[in-house]
Backbone as CSV, one residue per row, in Angstrom:
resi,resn,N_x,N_y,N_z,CA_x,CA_y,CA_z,C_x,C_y,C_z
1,UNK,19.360,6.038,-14.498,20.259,6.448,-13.428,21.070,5.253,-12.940
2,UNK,22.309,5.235,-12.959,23.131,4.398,-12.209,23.492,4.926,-10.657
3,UNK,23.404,3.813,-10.043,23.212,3.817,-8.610,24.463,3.839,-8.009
4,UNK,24.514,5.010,-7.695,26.000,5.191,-6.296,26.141,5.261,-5.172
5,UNK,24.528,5.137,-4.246,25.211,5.716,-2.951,24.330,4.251,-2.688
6,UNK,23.374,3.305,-3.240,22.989,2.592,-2.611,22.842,1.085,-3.758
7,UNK,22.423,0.060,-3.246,22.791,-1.007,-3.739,21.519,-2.208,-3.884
8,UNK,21.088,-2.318,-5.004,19.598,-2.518,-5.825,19.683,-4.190,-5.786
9,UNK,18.881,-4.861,-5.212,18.813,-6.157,-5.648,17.134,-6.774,-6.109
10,UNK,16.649,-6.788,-7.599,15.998,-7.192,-7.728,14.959,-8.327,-7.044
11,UNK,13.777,-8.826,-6.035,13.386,-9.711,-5.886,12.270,-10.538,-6.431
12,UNK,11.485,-10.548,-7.604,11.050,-10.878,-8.556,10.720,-10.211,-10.147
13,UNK,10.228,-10.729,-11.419,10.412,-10.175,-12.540,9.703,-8.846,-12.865
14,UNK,8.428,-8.711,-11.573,7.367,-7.474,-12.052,7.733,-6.408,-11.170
15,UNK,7.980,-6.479,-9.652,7.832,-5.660,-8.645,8.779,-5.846,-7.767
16,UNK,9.721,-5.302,-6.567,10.244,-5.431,-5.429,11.954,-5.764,-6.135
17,UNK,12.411,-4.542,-4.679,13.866,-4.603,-4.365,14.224,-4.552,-3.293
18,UNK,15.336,-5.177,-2.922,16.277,-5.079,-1.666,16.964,-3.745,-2.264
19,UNK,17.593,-2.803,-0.675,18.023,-1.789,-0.836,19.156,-2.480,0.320
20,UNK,20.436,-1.842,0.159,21.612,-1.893,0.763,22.616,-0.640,0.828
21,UNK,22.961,-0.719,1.936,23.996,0.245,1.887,23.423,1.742,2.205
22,UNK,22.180,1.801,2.824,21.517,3.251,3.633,20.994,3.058,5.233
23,UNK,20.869,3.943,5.687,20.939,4.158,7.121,19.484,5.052,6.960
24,UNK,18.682,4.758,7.155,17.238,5.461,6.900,17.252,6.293,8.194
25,UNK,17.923,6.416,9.252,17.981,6.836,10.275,18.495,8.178,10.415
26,UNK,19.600,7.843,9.582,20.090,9.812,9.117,19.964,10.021,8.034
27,UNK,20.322,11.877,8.067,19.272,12.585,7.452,20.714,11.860,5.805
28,UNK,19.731,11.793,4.698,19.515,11.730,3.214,20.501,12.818,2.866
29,UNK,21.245,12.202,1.910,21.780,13.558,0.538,21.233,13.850,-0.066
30,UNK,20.789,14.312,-1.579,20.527,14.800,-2.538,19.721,13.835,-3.034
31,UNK,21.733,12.756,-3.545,22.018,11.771,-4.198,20.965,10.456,-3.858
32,UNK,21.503,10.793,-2.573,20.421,9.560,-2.054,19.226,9.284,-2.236
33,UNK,18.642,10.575,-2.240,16.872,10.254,-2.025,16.685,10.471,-3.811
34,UNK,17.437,10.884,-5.127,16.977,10.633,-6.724,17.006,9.042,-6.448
35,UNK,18.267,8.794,-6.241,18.280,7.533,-6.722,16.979,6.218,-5.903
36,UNK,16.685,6.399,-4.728,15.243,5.849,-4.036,14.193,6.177,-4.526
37,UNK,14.180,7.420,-5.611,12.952,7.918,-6.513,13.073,7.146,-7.326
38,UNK,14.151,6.828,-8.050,14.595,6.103,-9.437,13.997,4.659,-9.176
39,UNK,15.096,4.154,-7.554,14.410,2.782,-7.451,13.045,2.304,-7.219
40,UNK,12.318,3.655,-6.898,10.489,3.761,-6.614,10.036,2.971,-7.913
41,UNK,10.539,4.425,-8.819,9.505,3.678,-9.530,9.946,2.870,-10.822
42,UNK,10.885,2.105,-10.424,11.935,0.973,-11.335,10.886,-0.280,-11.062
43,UNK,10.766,-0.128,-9.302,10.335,-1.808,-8.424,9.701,-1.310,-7.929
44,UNK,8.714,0.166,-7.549,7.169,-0.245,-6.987,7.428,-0.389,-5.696
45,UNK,8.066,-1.369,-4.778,8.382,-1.646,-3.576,9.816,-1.788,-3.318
46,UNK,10.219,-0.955,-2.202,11.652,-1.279,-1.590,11.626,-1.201,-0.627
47,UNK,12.530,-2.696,-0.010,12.934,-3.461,1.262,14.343,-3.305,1.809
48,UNK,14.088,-2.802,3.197,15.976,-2.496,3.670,15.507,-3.330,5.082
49,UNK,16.598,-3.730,5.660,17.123,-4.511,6.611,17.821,-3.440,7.406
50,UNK,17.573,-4.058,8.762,18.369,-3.769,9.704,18.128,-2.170,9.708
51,UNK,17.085,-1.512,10.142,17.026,-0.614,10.342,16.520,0.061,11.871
52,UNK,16.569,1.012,12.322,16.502,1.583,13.481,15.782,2.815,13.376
53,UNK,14.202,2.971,13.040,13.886,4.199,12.951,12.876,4.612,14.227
54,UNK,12.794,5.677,15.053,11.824,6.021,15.649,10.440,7.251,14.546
55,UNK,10.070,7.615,15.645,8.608,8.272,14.730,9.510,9.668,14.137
56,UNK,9.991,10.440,14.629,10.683,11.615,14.262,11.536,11.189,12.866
57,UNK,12.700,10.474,13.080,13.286,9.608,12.121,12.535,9.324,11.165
58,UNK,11.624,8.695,10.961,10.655,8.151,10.254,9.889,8.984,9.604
59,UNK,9.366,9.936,10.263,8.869,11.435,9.443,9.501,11.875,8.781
60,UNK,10.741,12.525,9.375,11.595,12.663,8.112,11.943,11.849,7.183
61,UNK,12.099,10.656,7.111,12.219,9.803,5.985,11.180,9.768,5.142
62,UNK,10.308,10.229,5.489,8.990,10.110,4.549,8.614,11.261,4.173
63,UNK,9.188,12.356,4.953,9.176,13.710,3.727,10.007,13.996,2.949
64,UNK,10.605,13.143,2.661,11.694,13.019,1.482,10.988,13.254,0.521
65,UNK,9.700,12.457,0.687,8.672,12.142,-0.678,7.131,12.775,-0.698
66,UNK,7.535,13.584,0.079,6.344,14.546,0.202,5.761,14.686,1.468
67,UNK,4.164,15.277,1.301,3.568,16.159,2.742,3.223,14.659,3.185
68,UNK,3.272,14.512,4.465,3.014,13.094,5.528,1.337,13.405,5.495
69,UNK,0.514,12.575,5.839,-0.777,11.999,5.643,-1.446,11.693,6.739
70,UNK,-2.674,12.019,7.475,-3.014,11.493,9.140,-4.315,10.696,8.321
71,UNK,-4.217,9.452,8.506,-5.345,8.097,8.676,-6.237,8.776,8.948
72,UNK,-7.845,8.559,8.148,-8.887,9.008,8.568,-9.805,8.200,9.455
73,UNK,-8.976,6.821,9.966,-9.679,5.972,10.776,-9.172,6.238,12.255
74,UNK,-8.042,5.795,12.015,-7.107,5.306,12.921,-5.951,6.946,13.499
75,UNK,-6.250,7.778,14.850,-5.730,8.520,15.352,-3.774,8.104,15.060
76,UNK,-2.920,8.554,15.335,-1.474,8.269,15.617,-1.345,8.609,16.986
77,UNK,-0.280,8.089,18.107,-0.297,8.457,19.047,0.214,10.101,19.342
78,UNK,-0.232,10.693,20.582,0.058,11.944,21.112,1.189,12.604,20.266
79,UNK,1.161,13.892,19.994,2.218,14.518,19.146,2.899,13.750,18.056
80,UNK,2.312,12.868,17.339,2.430,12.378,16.186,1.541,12.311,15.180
81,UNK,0.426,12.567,15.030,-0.699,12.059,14.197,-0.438,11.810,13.242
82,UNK,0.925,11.921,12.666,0.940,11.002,11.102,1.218,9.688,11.250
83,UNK,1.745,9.067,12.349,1.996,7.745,12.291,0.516,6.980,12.440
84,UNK,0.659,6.026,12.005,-0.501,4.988,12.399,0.463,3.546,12.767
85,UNK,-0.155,3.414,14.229,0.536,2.012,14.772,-0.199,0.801,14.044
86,UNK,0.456,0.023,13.889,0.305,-1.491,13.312,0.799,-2.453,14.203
87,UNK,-0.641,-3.011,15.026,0.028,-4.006,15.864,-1.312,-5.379,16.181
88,UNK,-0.334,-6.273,16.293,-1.290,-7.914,15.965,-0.941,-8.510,17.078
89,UNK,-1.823,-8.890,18.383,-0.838,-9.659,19.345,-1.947,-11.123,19.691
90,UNK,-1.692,-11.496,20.909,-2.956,-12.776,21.594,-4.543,-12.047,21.465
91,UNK,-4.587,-10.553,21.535,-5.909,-10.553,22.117,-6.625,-9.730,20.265
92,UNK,-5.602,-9.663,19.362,-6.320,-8.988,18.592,-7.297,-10.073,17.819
93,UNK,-8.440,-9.271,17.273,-9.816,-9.700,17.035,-9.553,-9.467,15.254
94,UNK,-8.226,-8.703,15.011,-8.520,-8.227,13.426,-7.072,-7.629,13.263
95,UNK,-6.512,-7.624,12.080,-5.552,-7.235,12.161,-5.343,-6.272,10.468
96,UNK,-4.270,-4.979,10.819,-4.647,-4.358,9.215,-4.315,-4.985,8.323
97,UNK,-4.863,-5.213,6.705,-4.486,-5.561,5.930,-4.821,-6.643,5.200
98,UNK,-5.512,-7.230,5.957,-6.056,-8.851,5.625,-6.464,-8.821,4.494
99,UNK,-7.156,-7.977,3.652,-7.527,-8.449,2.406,-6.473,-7.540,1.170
100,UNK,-6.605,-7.824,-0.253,-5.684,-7.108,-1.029,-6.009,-5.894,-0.904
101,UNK,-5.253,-4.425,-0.830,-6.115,-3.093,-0.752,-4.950,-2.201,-0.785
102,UNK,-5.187,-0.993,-2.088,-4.156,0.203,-2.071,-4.344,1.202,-1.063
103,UNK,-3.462,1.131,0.311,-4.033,2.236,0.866,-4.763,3.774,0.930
104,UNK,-6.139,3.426,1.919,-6.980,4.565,1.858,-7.296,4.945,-0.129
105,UNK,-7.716,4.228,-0.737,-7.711,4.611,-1.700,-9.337,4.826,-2.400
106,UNK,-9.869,5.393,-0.667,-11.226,5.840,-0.588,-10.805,7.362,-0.510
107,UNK,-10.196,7.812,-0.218,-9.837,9.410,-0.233,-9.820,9.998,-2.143
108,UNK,-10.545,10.922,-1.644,-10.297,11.832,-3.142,-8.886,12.149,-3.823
109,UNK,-8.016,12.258,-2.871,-6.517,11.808,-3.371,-5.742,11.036,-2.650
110,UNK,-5.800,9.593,-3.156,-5.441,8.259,-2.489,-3.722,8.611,-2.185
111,UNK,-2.915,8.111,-1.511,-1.571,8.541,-0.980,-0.629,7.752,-2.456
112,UNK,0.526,8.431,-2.283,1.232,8.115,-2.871,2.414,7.175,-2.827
113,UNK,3.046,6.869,-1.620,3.258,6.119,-0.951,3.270,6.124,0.714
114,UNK,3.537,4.710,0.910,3.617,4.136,2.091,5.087,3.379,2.922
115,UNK,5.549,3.928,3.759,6.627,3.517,4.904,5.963,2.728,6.364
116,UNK,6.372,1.342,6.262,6.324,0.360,6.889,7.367,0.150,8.056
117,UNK,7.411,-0.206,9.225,8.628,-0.170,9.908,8.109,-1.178,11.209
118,UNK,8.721,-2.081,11.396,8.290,-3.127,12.400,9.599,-3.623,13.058
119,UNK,9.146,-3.008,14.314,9.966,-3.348,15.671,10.036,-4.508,16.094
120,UNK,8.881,-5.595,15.798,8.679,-6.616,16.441,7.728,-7.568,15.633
121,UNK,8.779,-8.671,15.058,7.488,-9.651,14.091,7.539,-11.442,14.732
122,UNK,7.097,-11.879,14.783,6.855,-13.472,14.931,7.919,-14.008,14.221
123,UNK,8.364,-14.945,14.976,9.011,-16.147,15.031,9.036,-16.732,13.530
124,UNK,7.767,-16.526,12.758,8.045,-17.187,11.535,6.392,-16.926,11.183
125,UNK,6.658,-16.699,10.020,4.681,-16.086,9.594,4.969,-14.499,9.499
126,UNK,3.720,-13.826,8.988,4.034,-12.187,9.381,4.019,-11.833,8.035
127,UNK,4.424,-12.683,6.891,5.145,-11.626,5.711,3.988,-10.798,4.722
128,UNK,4.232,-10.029,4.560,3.359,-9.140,3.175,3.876,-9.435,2.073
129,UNK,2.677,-9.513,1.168,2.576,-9.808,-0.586,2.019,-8.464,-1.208
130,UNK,2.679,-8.262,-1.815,2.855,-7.092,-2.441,2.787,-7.767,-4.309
131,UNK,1.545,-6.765,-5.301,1.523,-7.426,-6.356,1.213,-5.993,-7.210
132,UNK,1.889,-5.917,-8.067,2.059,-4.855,-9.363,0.980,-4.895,-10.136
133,UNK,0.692,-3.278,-10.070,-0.598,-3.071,-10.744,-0.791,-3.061,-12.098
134,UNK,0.454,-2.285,-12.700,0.912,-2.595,-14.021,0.884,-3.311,-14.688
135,UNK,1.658,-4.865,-13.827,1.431,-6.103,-15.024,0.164,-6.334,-14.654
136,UNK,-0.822,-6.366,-13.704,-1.755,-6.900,-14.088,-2.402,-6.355,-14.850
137,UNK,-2.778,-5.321,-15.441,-3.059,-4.608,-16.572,-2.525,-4.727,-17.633
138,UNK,-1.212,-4.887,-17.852,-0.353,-5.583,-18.997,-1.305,-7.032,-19.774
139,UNK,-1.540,-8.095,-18.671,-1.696,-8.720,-18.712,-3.321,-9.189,-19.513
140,UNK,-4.027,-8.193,-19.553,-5.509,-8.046,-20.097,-5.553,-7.848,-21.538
141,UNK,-6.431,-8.573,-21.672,-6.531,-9.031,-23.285,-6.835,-7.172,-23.669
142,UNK,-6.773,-6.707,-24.876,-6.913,-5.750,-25.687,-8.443,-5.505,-25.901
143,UNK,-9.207,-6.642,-25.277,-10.755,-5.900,-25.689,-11.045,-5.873,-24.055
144,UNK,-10.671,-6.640,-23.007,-11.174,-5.734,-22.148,-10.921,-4.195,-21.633
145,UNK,-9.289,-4.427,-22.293,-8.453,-3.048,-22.195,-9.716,-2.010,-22.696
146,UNK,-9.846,-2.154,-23.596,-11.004,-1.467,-24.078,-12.112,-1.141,-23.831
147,UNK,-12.738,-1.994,-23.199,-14.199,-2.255,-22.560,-13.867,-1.349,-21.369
148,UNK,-12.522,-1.445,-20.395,-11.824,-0.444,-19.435,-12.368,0.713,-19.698
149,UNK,-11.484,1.308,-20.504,-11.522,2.507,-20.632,-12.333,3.438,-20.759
150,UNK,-12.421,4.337,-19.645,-12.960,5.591,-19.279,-14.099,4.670,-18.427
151,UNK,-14.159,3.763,-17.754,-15.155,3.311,-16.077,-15.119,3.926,-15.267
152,UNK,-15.385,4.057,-14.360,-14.919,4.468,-13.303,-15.575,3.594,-11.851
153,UNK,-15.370,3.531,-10.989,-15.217,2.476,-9.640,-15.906,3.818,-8.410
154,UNK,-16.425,2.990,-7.521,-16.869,3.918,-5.578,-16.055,2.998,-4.925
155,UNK,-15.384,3.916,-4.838,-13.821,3.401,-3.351,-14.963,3.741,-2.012
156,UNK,-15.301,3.124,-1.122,-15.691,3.498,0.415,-15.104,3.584,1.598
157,UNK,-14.310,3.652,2.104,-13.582,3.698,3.573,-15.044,3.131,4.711
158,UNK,-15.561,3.191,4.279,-16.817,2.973,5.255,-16.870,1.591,6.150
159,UNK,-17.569,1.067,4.622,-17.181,-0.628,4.870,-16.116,-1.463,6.295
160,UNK,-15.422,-0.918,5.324,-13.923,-1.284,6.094,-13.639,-0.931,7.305
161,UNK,-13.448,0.407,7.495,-13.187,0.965,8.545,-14.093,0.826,9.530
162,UNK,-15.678,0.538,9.409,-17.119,0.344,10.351,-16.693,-1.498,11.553
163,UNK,-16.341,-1.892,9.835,-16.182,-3.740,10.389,-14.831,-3.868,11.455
164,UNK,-13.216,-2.865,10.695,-12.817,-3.258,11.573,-12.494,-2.756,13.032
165,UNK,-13.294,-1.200,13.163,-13.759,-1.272,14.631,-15.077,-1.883,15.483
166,UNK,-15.552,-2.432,14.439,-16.556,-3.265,15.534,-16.133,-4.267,16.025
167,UNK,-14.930,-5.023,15.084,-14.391,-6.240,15.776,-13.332,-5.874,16.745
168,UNK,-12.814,-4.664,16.642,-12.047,-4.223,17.762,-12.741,-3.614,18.866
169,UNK,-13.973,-3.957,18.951,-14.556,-3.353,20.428,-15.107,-1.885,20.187
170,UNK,-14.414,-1.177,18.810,-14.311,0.098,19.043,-15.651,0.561,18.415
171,UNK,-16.797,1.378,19.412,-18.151,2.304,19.657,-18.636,2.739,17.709
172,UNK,-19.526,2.460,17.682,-19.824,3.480,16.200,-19.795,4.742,16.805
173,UNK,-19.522,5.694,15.993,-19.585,6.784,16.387,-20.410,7.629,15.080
174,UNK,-20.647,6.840,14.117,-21.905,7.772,13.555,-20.412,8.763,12.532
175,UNK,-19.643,8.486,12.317,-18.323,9.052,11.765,-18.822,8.733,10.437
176,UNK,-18.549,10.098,9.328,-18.114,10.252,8.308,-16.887,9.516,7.219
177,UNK,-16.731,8.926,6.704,-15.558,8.365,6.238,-15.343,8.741,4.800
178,UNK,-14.080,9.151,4.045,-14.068,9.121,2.693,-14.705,8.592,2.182
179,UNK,-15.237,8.693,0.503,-15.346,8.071,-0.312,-14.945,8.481,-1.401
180,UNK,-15.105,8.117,-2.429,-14.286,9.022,-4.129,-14.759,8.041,-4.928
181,UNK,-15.042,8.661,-6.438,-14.625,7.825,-7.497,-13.944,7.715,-8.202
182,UNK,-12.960,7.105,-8.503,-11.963,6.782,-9.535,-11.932,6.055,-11.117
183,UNK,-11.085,6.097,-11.152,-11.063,5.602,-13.207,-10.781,3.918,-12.895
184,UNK,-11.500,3.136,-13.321,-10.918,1.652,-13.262,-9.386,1.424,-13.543
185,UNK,-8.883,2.212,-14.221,-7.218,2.284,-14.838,-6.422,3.970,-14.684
186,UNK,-5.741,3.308,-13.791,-4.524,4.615,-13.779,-3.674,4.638,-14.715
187,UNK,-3.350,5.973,-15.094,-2.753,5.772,-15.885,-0.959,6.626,-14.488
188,UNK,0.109,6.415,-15.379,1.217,6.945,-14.655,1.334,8.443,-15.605
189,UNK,1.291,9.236,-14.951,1.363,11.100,-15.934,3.029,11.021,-16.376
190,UNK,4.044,10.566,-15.816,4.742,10.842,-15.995,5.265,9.438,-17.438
191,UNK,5.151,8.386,-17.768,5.757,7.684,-18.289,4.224,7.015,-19.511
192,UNK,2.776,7.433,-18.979,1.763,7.266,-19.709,1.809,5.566,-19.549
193,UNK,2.421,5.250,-18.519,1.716,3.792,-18.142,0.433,3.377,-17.707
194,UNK,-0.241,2.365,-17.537,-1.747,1.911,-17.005,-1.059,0.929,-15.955
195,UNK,-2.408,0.778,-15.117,-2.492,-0.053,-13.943,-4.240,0.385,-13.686
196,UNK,-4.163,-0.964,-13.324,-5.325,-1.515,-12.541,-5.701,-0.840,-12.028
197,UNK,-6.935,0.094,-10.831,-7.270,0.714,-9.567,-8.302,0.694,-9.135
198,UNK,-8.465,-0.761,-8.729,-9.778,-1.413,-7.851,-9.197,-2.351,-7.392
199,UNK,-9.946,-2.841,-5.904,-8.974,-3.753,-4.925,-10.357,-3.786,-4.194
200,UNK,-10.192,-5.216,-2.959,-11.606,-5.853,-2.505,-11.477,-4.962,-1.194
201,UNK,-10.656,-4.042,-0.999,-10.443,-3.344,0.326,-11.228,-2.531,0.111
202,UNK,-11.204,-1.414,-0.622,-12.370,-0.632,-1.046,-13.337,-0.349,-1.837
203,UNK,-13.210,-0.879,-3.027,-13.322,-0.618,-4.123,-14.724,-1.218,-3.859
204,UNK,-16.187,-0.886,-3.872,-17.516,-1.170,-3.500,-18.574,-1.328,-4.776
205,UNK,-18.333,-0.520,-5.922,-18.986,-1.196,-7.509,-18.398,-0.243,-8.674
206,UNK,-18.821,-0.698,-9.687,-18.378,-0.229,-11.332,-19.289,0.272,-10.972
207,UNK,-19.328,1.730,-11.716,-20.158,2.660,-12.110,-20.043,2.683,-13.950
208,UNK,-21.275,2.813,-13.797,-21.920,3.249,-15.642,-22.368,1.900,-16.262
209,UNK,-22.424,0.599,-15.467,-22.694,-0.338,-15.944,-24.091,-0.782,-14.809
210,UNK,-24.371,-1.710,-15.885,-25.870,-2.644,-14.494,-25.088,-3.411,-13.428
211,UNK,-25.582,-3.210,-12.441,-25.339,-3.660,-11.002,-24.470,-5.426,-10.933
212,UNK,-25.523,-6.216,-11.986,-24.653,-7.781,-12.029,-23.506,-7.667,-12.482
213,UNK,-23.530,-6.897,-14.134,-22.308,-6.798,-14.401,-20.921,-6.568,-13.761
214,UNK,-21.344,-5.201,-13.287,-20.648,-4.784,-12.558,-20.031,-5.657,-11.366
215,UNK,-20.548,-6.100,-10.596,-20.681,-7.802,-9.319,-19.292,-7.965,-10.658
216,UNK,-19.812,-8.632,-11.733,-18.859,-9.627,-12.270,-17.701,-9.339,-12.072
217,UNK,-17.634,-7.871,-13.194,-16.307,-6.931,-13.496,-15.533,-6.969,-12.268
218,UNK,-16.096,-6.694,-11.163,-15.282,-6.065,-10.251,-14.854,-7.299,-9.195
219,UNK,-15.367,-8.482,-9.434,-14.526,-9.705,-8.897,-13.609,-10.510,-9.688
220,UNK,-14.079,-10.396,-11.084,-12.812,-10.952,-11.693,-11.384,-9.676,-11.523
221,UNK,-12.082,-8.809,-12.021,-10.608,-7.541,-11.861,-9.904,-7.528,-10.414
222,UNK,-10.618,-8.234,-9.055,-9.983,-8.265,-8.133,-8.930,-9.303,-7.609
223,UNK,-9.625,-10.475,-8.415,-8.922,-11.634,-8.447,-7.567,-11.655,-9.503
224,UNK,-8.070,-11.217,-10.402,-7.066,-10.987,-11.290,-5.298,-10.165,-11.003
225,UNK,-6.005,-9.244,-10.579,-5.146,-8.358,-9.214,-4.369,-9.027,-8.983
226,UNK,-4.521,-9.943,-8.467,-3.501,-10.600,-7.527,-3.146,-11.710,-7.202
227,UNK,-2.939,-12.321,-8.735,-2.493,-13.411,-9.301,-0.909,-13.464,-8.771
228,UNK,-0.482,-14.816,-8.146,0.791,-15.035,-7.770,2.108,-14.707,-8.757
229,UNK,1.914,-14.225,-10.168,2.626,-14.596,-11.050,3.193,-12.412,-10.943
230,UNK,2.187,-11.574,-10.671,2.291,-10.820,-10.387,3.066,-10.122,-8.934
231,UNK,3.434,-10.712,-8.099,3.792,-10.452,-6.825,4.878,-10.525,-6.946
232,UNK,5.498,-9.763,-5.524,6.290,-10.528,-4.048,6.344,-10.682,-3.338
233,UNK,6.718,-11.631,-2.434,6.721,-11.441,-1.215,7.759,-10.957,-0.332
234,UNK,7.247,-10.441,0.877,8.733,-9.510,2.160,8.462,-10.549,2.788
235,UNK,9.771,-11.273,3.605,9.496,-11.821,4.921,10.149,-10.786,6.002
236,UNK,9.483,-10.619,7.338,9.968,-9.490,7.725,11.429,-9.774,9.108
237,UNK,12.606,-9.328,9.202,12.935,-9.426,10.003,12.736,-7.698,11.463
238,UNK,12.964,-7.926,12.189,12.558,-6.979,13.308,13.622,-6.130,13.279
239,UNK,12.920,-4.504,12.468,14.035,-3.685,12.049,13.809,-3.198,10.393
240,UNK,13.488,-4.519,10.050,12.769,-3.941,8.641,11.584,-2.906,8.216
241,UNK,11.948,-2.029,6.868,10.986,-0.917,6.366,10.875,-1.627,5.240
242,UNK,9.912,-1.234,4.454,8.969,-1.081,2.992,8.939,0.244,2.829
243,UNK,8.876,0.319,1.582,8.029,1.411,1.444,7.920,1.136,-0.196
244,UNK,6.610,1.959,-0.598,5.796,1.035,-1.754,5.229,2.075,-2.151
245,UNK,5.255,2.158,-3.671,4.294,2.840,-4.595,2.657,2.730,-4.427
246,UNK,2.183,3.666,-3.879,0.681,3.031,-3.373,-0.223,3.356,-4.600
247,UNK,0.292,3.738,-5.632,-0.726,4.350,-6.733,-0.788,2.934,-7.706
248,UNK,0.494,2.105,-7.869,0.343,1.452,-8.767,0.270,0.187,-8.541
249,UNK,0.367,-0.249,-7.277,0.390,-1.423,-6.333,-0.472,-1.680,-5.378
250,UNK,-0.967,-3.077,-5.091,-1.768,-3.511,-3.961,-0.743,-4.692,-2.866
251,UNK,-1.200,-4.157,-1.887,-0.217,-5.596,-0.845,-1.603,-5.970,-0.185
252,UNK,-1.056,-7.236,0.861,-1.674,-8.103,1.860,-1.171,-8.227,3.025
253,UNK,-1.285,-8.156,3.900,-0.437,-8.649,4.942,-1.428,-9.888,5.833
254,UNK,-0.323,-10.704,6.172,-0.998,-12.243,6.045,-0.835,-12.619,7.740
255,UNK,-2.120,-12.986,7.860,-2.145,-13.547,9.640,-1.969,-14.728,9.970
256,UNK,-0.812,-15.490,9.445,-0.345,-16.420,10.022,0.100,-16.943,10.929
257,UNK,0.040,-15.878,12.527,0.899,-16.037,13.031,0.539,-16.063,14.820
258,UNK,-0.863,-16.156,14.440,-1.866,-16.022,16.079,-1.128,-16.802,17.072
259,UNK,-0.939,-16.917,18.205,-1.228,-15.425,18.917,-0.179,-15.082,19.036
260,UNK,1.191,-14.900,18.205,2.312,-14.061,18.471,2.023,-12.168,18.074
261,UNK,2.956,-11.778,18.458,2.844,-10.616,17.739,3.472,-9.912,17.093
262,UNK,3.259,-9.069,16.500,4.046,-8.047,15.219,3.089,-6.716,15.500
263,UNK,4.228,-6.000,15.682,3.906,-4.752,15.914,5.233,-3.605,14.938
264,UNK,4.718,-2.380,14.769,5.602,-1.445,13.900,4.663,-0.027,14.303
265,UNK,5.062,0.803,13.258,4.330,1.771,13.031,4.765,2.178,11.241
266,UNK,3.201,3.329,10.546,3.458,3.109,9.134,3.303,4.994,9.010
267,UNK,4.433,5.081,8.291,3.980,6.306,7.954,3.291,7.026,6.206
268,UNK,2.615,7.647,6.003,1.658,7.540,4.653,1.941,8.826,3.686
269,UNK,2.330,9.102,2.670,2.710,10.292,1.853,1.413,10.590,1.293
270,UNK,1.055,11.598,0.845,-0.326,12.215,0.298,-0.003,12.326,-0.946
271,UNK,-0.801,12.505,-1.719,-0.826,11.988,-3.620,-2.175,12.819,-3.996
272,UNK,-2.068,12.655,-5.024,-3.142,12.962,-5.889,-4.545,12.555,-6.546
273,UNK,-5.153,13.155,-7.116,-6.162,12.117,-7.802,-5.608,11.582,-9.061
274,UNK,-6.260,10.588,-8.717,-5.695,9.652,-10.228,-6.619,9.992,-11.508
275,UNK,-5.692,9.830,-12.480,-5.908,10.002,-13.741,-5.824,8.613,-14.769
């Protein structure tokens, strides 16, 4: 597809684009939202500037790409429950994202993508790394490729979600949380690509193997993940969206920036089980 209504700027060789020339704020053509499909899944991640979205705005921008998604941790405020706020200031104890992790990809059908939107970031610090699941799978010798195939991984929401309301003050409540198992390697249905799909956010052990092994497998495959050579990075200005292939990609978002703050809100598309 050649691009007409908007304007593609590559920001490294595996993953991520600048988008130009859209107003995420009003409503989409046709035209508009193939060609943001096209650039989906060209670059995995796309970055626009200077944007102005509230939660309504923002919903609709994200049902462009399907049914919107409510966090099984984290409520959205009053008459919104699909948003989930994202906010880091002096008094926070923890902030989302800190380690590499495909969102919620403890749910039986992990989301498909993710819309980022931040009203308010620090002075300097703040940015997310975002790293392609693809090449790192590209990147694996032909016998582990092999040794891969047909594993499968226990995604937990538990973990995660337990630690980071205890450091936020916030009560156990004895709550239920996803879990699922998945295939160590996604494949893409539509183009029969592979990618990686284990990350240190959820991803809790290899299944079908002994317990050490497994330890091994699943720290080198995490590290591996998210090798610098694989990435990019966003620096964020106040006003900026993402939004990111969550099936084939892992990000970070990096706390550099205590005690300023960065605050947004994220909205989450629902997906499938992986194959």
């Amino acid at each position: 597809m050649s691009y007409e209504t908007i304007a593609v700027r590559k920001t490294s060789p595996h993953i991520g684009a600048e988008i130009a020339n859209i107003n995420l704020s009003e409503s989409l053509s046709n035209r508009q939202v193939a060609e943001l499909y096209h650039a989906l899944d060209d670059h995995l991640v796309l970055f626009f500037r200077d944007q102005d979205l509230d939660y309504d705005s923002a919903k609709r921008f994200g049902r462009h790409f399907g049914e919107l998604a409510i966090h099984p941790n984290t409520p959205g405020p009053e008459g919104h429950p699909e948003i989930l706020p994202i906010h880091a200031d002096a008094q926070s104890k923890v902030v989302a994202g800190e380690r590499w992790h495909s969102d919620v990809s403890c749910n039986e059908e992990p989301s498909y993508a993710s819309i980022l939107h931040l009203k308010t970031v620090p002075s300097e610090g703040g940015d997310t790394l975002f790293a392609s699941q693809y090449a790192a799978y590209d990147a694996l010798s032909d016998r582990l490729k092999a040794y891969l195939d047909g594993l499968t991984a226990l995604h937990d929401g538990g973990p995660s979600y337990r630690y980071s309301n205890a450091r936020r003050g916030i009560a156990e409540s004895g709550k239920v949380y996803p879990a699922a198992v998945h295939t160590v390697v996604r494949t893409n249905p539509k183009t029969g690509r592979k990618a990686l799909f284990v990350n240190e956010g959820f991803t809790v052990r290899i299944l079908g193997v002994p317990d050490d092994e497994g330890r091994a497998l699943l720290s080198f495959l995490t590290a591996h993940a998210a090798r610098p050579d694989f990435q990019t990075r966003f620096a964020w200005n106040a006003g900026s969206v993402a939004l990111w292939d969550n099936r084939y990609t892992q990000h970070l978002a990096i706390w550099d920036y205590y005690p300023q703050t960065r605050s947004g809100f994220r909205v989450t598309i629902k997906g499938d089980k992986p194959v």
